[in-house]
C-alpha positions in Angstrom: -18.7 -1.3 -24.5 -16.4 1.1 -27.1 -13.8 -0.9 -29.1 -15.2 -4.7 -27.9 -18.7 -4.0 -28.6 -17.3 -2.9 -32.2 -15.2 -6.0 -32.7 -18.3 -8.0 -32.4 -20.4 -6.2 -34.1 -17.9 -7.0 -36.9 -18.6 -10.6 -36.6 -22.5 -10.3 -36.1 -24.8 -12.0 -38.7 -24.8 -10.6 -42.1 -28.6 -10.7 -43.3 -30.4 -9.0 -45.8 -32.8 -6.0 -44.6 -35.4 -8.0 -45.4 -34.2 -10.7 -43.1 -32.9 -8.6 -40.6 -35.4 -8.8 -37.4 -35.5 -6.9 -34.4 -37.3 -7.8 -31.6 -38.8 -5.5 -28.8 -39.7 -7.1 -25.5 -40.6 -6.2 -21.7 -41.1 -7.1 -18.3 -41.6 -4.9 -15.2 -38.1 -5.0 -13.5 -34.8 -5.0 -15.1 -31.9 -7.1 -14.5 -29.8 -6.6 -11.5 -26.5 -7.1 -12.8 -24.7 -8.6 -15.8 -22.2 -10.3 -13.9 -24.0 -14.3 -14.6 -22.4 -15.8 -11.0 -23.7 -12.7 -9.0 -27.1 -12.3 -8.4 -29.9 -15.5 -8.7 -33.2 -14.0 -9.6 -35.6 -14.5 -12.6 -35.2 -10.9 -13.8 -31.6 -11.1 -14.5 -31.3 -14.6 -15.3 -33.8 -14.0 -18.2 -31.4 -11.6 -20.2 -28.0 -13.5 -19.2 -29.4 -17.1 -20.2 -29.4 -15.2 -24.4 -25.5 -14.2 -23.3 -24.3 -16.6 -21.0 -24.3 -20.8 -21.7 -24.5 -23.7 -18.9 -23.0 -27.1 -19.6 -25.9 -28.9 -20.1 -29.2 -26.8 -20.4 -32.9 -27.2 -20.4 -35.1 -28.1 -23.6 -38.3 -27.0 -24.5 -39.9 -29.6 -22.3 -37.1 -28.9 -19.3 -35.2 -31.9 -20.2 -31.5 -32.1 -19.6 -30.1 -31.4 -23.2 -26.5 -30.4 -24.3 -25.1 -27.4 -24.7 -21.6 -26.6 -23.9 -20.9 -30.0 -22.8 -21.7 -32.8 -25.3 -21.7 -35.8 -23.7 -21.0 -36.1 -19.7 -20.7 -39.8 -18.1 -20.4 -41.1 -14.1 -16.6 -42.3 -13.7 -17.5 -43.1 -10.0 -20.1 -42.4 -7.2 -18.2 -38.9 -7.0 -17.1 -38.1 -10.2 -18.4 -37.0 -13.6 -17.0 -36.7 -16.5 -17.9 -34.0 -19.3 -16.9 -33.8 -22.7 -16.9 -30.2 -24.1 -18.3 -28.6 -27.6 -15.4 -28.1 -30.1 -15.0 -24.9 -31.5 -16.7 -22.9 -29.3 -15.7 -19.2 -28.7 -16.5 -16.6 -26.6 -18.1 -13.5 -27.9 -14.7 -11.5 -27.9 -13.2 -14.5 -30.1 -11.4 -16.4 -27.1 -11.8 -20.4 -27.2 -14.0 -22.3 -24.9 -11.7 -24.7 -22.9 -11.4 -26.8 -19.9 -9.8 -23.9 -17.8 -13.2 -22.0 -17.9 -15.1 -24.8 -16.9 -12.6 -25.2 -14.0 -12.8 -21.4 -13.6 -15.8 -21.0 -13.7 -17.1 -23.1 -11.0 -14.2 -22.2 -8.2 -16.0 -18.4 -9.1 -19.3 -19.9 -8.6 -18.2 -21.2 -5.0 -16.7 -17.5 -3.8 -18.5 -15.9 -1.2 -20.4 -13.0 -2.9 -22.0 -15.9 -5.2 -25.2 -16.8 -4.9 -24.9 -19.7 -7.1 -22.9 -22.2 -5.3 -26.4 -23.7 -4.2 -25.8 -25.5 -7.4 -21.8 -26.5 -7.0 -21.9 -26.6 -2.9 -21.0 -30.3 -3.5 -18.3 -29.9 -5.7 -15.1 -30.9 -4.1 -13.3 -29.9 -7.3 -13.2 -29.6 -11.2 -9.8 -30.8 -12.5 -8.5 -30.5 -16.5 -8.1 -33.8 -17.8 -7.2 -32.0 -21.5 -8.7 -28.9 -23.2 -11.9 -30.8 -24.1 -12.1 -32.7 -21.2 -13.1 -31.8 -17.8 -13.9 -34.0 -14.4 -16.3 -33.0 -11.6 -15.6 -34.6 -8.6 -18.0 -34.1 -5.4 -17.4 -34.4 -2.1 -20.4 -37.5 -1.8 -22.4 -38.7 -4.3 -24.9 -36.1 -5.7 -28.3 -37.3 -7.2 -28.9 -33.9 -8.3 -25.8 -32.5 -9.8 -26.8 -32.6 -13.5 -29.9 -31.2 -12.9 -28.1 -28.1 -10.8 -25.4 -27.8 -13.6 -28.0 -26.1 -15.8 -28.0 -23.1 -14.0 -24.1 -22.3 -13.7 -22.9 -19.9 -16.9 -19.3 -20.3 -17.7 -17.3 -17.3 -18.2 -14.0 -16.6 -20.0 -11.3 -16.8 -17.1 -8.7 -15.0 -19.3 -10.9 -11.9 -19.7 -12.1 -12.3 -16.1 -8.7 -11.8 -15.2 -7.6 -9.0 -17.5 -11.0 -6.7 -15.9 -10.2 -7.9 -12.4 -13.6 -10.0 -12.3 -12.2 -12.8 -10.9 -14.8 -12.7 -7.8 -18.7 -12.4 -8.3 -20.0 -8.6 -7.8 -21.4 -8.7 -4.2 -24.6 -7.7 -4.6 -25.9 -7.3 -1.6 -23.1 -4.3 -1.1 -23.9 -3.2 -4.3 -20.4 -3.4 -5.8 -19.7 -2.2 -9.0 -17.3 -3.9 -11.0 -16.3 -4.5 -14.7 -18.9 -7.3 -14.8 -21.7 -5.7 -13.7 -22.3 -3.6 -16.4 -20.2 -5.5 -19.3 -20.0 -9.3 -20.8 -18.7 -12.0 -22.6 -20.4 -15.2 -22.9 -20.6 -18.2 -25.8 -24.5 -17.6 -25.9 -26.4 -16.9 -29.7 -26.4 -13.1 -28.3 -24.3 -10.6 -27.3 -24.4 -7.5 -25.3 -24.2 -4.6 -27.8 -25.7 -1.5 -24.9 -26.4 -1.3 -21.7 -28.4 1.9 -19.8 -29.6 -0.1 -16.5 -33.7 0.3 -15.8 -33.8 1.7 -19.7 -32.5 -0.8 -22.1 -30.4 -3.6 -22.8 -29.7 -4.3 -26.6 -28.7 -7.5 -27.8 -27.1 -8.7 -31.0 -27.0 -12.0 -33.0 -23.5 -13.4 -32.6 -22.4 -14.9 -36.2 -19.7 -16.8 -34.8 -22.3 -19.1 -32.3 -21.4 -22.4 -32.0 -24.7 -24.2 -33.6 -28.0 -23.2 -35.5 -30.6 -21.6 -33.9 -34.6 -21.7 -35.1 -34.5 -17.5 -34.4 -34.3 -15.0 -36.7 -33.8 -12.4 -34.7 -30.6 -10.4 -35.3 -31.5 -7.4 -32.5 -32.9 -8.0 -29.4 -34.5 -4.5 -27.3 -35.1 -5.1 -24.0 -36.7 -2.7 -22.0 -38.3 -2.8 -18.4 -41.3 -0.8 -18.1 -42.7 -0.9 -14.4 -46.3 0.3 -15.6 -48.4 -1.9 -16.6 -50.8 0.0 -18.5 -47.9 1.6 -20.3 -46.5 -1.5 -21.0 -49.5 -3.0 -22.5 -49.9 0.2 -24.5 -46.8 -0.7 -25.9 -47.7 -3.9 -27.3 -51.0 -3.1 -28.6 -49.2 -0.1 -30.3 -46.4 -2.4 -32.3 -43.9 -0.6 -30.2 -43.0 -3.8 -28.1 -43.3 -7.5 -30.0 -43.9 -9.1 -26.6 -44.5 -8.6 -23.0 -43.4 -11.5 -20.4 -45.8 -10.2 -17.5 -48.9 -9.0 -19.4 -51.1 -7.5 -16.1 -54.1 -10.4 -15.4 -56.7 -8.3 -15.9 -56.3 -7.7 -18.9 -55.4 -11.1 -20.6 -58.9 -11.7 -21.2 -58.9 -8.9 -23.7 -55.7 -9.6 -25.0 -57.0 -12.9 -26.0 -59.7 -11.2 -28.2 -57.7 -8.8 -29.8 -57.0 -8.7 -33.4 -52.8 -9.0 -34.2 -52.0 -10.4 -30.8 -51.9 -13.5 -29.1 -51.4 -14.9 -25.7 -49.8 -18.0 -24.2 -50.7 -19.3 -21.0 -48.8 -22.2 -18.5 -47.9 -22.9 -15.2 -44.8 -21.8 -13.9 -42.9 -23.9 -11.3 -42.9 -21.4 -8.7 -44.3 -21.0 -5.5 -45.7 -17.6 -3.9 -45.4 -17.7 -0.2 -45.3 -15.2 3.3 -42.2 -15.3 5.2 -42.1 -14.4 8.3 -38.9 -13.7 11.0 -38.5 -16.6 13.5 -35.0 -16.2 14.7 -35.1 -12.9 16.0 -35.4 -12.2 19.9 -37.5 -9.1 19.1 -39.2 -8.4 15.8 -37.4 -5.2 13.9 -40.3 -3.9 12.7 -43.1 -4.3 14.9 -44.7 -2.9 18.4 -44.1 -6.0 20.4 -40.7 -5.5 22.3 -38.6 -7.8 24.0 -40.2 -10.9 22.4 -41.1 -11.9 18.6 -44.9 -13.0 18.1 -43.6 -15.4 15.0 -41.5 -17.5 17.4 -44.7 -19.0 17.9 -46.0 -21.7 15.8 -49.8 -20.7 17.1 -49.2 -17.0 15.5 -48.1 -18.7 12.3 -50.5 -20.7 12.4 -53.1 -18.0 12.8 -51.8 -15.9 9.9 -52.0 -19.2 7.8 -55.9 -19.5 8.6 -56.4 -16.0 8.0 -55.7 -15.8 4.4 -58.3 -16.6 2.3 -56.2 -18.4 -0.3 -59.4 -18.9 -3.2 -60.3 -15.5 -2.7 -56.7 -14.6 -3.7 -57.2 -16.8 -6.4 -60.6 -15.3 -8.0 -60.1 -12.1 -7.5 -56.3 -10.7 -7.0 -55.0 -13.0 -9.4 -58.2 -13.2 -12.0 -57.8 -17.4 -11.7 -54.2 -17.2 -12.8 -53.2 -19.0 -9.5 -53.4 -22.8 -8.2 -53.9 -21.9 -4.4 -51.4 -24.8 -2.6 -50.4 -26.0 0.7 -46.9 -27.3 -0.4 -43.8 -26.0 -0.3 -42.3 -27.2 -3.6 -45.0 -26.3 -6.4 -45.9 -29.0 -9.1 -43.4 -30.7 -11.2 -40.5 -31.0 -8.4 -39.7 -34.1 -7.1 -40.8 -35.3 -4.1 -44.1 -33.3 -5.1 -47.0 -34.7 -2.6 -50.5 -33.9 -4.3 -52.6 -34.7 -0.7 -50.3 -32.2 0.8 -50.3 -29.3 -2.4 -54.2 -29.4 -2.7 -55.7 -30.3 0.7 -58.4 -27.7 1.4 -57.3 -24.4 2.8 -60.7 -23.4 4.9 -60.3 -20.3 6.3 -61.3 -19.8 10.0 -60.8 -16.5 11.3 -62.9 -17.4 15.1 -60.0 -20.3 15.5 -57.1 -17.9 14.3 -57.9 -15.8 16.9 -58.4 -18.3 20.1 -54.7 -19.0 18.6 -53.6 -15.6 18.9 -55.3 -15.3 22.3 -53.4 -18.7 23.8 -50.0 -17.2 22.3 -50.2 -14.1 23.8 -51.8 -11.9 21.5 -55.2 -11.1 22.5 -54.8 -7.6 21.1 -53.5 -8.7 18.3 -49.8 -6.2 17.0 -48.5 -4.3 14.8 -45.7 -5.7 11.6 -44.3 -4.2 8.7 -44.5 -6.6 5.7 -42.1 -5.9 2.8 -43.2 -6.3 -0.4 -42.3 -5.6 -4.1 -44.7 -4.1 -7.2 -42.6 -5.3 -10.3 -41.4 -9.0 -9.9 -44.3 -11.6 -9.3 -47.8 -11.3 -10.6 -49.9 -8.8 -8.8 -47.7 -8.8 -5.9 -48.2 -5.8 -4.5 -52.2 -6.3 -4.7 -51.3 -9.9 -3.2 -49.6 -8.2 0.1 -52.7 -5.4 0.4 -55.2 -8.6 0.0 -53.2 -9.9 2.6 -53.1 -7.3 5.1 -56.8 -6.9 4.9 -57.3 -10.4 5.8 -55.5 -10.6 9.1 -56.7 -7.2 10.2 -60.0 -8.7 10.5 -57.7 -11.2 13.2 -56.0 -8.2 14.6 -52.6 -7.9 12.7 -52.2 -5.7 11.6 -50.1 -5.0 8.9 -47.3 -2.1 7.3 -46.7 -2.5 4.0 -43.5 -1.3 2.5 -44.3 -2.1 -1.2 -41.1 -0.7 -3.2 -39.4 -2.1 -7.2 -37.6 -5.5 -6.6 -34.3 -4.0 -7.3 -34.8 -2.1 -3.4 -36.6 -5.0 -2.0 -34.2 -7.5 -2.6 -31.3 -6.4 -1.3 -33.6 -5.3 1.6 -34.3 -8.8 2.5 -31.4 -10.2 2.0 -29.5 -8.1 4.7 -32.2 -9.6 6.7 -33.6 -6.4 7.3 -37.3 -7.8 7.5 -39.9 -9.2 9.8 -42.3 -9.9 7.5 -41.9 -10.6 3.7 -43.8 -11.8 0.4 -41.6 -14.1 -1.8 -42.1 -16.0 -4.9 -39.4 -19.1 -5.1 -38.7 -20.9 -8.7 -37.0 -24.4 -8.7 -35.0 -24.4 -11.8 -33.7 -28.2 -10.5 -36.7 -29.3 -10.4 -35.6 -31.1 -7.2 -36.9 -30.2 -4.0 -33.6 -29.7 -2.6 -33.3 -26.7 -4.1 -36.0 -24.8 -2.2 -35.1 -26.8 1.5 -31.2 -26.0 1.3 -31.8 -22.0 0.2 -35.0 -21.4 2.3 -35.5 -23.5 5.1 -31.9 -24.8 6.4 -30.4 -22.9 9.3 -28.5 -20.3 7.8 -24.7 -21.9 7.9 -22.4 -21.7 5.0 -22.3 -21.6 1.7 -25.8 -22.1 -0.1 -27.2 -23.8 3.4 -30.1 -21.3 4.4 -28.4 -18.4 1.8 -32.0 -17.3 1.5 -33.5 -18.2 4.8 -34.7 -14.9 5.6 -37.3 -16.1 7.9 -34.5 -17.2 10.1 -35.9 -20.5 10.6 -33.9 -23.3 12.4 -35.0 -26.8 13.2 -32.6 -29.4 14.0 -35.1 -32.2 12.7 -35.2 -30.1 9.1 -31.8 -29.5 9.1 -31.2 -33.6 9.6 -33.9 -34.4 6.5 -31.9 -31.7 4.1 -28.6 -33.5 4.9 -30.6 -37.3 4.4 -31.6 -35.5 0.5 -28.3 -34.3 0.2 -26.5 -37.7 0.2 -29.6 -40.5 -0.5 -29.4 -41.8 -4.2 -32.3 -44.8 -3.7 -34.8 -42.5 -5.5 -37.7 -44.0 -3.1 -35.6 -43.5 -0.2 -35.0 -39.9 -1.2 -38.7 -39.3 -1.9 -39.6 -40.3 1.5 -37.4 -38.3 3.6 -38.7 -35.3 1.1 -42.1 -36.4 1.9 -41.5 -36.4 6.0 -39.5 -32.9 5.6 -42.5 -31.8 3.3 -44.9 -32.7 6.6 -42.8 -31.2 9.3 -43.1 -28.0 7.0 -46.7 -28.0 7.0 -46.7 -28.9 11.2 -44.3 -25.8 11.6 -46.0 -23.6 9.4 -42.0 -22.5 8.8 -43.7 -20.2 6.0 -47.5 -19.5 4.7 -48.1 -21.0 1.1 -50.3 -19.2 -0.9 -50.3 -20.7 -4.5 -48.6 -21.3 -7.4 -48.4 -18.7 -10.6 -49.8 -19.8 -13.9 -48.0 -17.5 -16.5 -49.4 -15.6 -19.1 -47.3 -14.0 -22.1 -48.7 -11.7 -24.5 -47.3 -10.7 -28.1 -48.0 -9.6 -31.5 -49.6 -12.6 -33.6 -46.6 -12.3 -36.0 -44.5 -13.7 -32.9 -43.7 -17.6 -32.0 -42.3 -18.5 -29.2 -42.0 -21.3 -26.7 -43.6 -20.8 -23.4 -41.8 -22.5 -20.8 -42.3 -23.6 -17.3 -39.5 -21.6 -15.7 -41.1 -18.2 -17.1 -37.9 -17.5 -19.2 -37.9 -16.7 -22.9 -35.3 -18.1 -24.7 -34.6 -15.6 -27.8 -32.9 -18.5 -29.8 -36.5 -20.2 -30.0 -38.1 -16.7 -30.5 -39.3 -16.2 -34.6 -40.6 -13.0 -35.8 -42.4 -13.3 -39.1 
């Protein structure tokens, strides 16, 4: 980052050696980009969240807490008003103002953004003085705080002087100034970057508030193999690992000088499969598409042996559910998440044989090996499973950095997918994966091409309801015609493990991302 990276390093935290602490940490895949309004996935959120700051943010028990706002208040059904953090700066010394905020949201709403699912209802953010901004939307949103801690605000002044004034597309794999460079408020800056090798963080001196960390150097480096990562750790060469391999977090546990913490994660693992195309791309069925059929779905559902998954891919690290929002949305339905899942193999194949498919076909399932936990064992576990119902299945198991961008040029028929809900609203998982792919966020990560008038109607009804009842039972009747549909297979939701050197605290948290400024080393 040459003469800006110096600069700040000028202003980073002047501690002792002895205080001084530098922390080494890992996970399988890197981030995808730097650029914070680019690219929505778990990988890169988790080192832009250290950089980048949100208006209002999530605490250690994911409640709504302050951060670059202070105080926010509803003027009228449609508008909000937020009052911002004095003396905030950026990490190249610029002030914080109302003209990022502003900025920063019209950026959000471009067309290479994958994060105007959180300000799609945003009709506008106007100045009302440097300190001061309103948020009007275009009809009342019951969930607009809750989305607003997922949008990072950027500097528009040094957006504009690097020509970053539009999110990298990342689908078309743009490079830009962004991409590979930053400048956030956060209690860390970007000191190196060497993508898929390391990204190196530093304390920022001039951050806005105290932080329980003492870090003052962050490492972070993705290392796809497991073993070698866990060699790592139980080396000293890496303080903590984020996606410690399940089998071997039994032994972790026993091990002298590290330690593991375990949770559930509000994220849903699920199969996907193409219902919008006249002829699947990848399959040996022509002129039609076997997952047009809600029997086929249907079959593939009672296929999958969803305990077994449980036991013995994921070593009991897994809550096997039926729904399509995992525990802790709203709207959750517990008859619907943990009905019993038998599996029946004899009726999956009387439903093949009425759809058409007494011979059962051929599909090519795309996978990744480096983003949820055991997911490329979860997709061979699958396709063994419905070969014994006569699909049978191609994987294409590749990093998450290929598969992603895979996927989202639609360039699938069949897909494995693991969907977070950092909202905690169901909303959030109907608009992105289950509306008909319009504009905007609507359908943005419908990749299953699913369209259903009746859906669609239920997504608008959540949109606009603010009677929380109401809203709950028009989730509750879009969470049934779901299931009825079979618009994708659920197979469970992740219960996280983190491992790390006993001398480490941290805070484990149900959205699976470390947050360094809660991170000790002692």
């Amino acid at each position: 980052m040459g003469a800006f990276a110096a600069g700040v390093a000028a202003l980073a935290l002047m501690a002792s050696a002895a205080d001084a602490k530098t922390f080494r940490w890992s996970v399988a895949g890197d981030a995808n980009t730097m650029d914070p309004h680019s690219q929505n996935a778990g990988p890169t959120t988790l080192v832009l969240r250290q950089i980048y700051e949100p208006l209002v943010a999530r605490g250690k028990n994911a409640e709504v807490t302050p951060r670059l706002a202070t105080e926010w208040r509803q003027v009228d059904p449609t508008t909000w008003r937020f009052t911002l953090r004095r003396g905030v700066s950026f990490h190249n010394g610029n002030p914080f103002n109302a003209d990022d905020v502003v900025f920063s949201i019209r950026r959000s709403l471009a067309p290479t953004s994958q994060y105007s699912i959180f300000t799609d209802t945003i009709q506008e953010a106007r100045k009302v003085d440097d300190l001061t901004v309103d948020i009007v939307t275009k009809v009342p949103d019951p969930v607009l705080i809750d989305k607003l801690t997922s949008l990072f605000m950027m500097d528009e002044e040094w957006s504009k002087q690097n020509n970053v004034e539009l999110p990298q597309d990342f689908r078309n794999r743009q490079e830009t100034f962004a991409v590979r460079n930053t400048n956030g408020t956060g209690p860390f800056f970007l000191h190196e970057r060497v993508v898929d090798q390391r990204t190196v963080l530093r304390r920022f001196a001039n951050y806005h508030s105290q932080i329980e960390s003492n870090i003052t150097e962050a490492i972070f480096r993705p290392i796809t193999a497991d073993a070698t990562r866990v060699s790592a750790l139980r080396s000293g060469d890496l303080d903590f690992i984020l996606d410690p391999p399940v089998q071997t977090v039994e032994q972790l546990k026993r091990e002298s000088g590290l330690r593991v913490l375990e949770g559930p994660e509000n994220r849903n693992i699920f199969i996907g499969m193409d219902q919008g195309s006249p002829e699947l791309q990848y399959s040996n069925i022509k002129g039609r598409n076997p997952f047009q059929d809600v029997r086929v779905r249907r079959a593939v559902s009672l296929a999958i042996d969803v305990e077994a998954i449980r036991a013995r891919t994921m070593r009991g690290l897994a809550v096997p559910s039926a729904s399509f929002i995992p525990v802790g949305t709203r709207g959750w339905i517990e008859e619907i998440a943990r009905k019993p899942r038998p599996v029946n193999r004899e009726q999956a194949r009387q439903l093949l044989t009425e759809a058409g498919y007494a011979q059962g076909f051929e599909v090519t399932m795309d996978c990744s090996n480096n983003r949820y936990i055991n997911d490329d064992e979860i997709c061979q576990a699958v396709a063994a499973m419905l070969a014994q119902i006569g699909i049978r299945v191609q994987l294409n198991i590749q990093p998450f950095a290929q598969f992603l961008p895979k996927i989202q040029r639609n360039d699938t028929s069949m897909f494995l997918l693991g969907w977070g809900v950092p909202t905690f609203d169901a909303l959030y998982s109907f608009q992105s994966l289950v509306h008909t792919r319009t504009t905007g966020s609507f359908g943005l990560w419908n990749h299953a091409r699913i369209s259903n008038p009746q859906m669609d109607a239920l997504i608008q009804q959540m949109i606009v309801e603010l009677d929380p009842a109401k809203r709950n039972q028009v989730i509750g009747q879009a969470l049934r015609l779901f299931d009825e549909q079979v618009m994708y297979v659920m197979l469970h939701e992740q219960v996280i493990p983190w491992a790390m050197r006993a001398n480490v605290t941290a805070v484990h948290t149900i959205n699976n991302q470390l947050e360094l400024q809660w991170t000790v080393v002692n």
